[in-house]
C-alpha positions in Angstrom: 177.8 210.5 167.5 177.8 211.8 164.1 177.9 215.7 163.3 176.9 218.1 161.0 176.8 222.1 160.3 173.3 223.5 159.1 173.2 225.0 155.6 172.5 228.9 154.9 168.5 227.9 155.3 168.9 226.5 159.2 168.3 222.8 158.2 170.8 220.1 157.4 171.7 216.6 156.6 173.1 213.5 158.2 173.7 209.8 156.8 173.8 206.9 158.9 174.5 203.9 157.6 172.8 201.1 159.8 174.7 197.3 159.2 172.9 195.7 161.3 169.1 195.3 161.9 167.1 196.7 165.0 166.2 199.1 166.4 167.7 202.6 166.8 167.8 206.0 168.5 167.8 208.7 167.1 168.6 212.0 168.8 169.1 215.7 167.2 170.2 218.9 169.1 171.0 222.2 168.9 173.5 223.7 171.5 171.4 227.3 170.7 173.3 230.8 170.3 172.3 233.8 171.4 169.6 234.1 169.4 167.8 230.9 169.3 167.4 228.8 171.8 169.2 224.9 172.4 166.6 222.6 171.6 166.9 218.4 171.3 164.6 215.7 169.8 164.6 211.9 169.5 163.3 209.3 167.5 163.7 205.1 166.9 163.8 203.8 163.8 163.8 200.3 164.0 166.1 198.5 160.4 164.7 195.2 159.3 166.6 192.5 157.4 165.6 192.4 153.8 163.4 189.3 152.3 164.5 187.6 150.0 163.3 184.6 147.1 164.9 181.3 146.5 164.5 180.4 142.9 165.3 176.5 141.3 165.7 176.0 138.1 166.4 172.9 136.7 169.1 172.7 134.1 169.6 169.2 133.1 167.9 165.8 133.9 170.3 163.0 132.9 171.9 160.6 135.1 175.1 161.7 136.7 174.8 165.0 135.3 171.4 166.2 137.3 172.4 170.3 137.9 170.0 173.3 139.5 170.5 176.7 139.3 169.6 178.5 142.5 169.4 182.3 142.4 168.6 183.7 145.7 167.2 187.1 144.9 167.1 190.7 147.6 163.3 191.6 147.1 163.8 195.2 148.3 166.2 195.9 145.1 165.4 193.1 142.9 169.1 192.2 142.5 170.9 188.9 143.1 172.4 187.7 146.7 175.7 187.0 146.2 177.2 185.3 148.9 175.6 183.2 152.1 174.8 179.7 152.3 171.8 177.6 151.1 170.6 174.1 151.9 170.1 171.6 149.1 168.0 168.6 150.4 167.5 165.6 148.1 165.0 162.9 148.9 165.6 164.3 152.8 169.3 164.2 152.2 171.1 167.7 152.8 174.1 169.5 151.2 175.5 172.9 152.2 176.2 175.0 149.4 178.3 178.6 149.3 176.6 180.6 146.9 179.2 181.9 144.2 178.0 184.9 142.4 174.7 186.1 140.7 173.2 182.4 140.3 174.9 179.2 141.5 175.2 175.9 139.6 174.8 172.7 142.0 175.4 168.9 140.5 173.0 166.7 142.4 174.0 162.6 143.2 171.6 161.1 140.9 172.6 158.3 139.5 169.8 156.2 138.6 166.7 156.3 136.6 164.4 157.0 139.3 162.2 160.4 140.5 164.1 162.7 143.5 162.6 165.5 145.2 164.1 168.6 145.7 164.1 171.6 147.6 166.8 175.0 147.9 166.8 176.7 151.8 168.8 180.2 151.5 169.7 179.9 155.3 169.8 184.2 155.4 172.4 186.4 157.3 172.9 189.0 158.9 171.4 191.4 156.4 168.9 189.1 154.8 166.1 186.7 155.7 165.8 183.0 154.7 164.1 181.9 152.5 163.3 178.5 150.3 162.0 177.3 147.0 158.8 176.1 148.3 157.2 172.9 147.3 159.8 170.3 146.5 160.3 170.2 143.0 160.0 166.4 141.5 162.6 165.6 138.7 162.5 162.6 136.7 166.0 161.4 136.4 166.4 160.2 132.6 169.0 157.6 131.8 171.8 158.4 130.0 171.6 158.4 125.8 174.2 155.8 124.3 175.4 155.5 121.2 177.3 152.3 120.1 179.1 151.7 117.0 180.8 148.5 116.3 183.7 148.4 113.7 185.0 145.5 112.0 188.3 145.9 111.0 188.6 143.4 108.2 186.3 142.5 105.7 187.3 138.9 104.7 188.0 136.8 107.8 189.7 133.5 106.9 189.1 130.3 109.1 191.2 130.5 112.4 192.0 134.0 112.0 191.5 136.4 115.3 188.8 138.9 114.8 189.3 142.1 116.2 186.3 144.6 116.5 186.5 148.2 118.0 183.9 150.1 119.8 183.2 153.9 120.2 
């Protein structure tokens, strides 16, 4: 039961906070004086979770270092989720991931040169809805870019001498 005072004009103002969805009642009364009479109303409101949008974006392609960002985003403010849990499933393979802040940064096991499909599932709460990424989204996984330098360590080798070469 909350409570207020009316203001010098007769109205007034409460807040109510709801946390959790559904739906509410909503009752106002006024005990009367002896001028004005008691009088009471009610009303339901009913408080709905909020959607939300699970964005992917795709950070880098190389083997052993494929990474997402996901960025689950509250559609009714436009402002980052910042904690919950979201689903990543690769080639129908599932990993749970806490989401850490504004956006959250996700290494994926790809190890070889070969296509994986991905999808993000924000799994909601008790203030938000799920939601996903959509379609799967298909990354090529590239192989990794080597670079090999041999070194000779001596210019003149004589006969029956050991040759020793160094790589970087």
């Amino acid at each position: 039961i909350l409570s207020n005072q009316t203001d010098s004009t007769g109205g007034y103002t409460v807040y109510f906070m709801p946390t959790a969805n559904g739906t509410y009642a909503l009752n106002a009364s006024y005990k009367g004086n002896a001028s004005v009479e008691a009088i009471s109303t009610q009303t339901e409101i009913t408080i709905n979770k909020i959607d939300t949008t699970t964005i992917l974006q795709l950070l880098n392609t190389t083997a052993g270092n494929v990474t997402i960002n996901v960025t689950v985003m509250d559609n009714e403010y436009n402002i980052p989720v910042e904690s919950g849990i979201f689903n990543v499933t690769v080639n129908n393979i599932n990993q749970t991931v806490n989401i850490t802040g504004s956006s959250t940064i996700v290494k994926l096991t790809a190890d070889t040169n070969n296509t994986i499909d991905v999808t993000v599932s924000y799994l909601g709460d008790e203030k938000y809805n799920p939601s996903n990424s959509g379609e799967a989204t298909s990354i090529d996984v590239e192989k990794q870019d080597v670079n090999l330098v041999l070194e000779v360590l001596r210019e003149s080798i004589p006969i029956n001498t050991p040759v020793y070469l160094r790589g970087t």
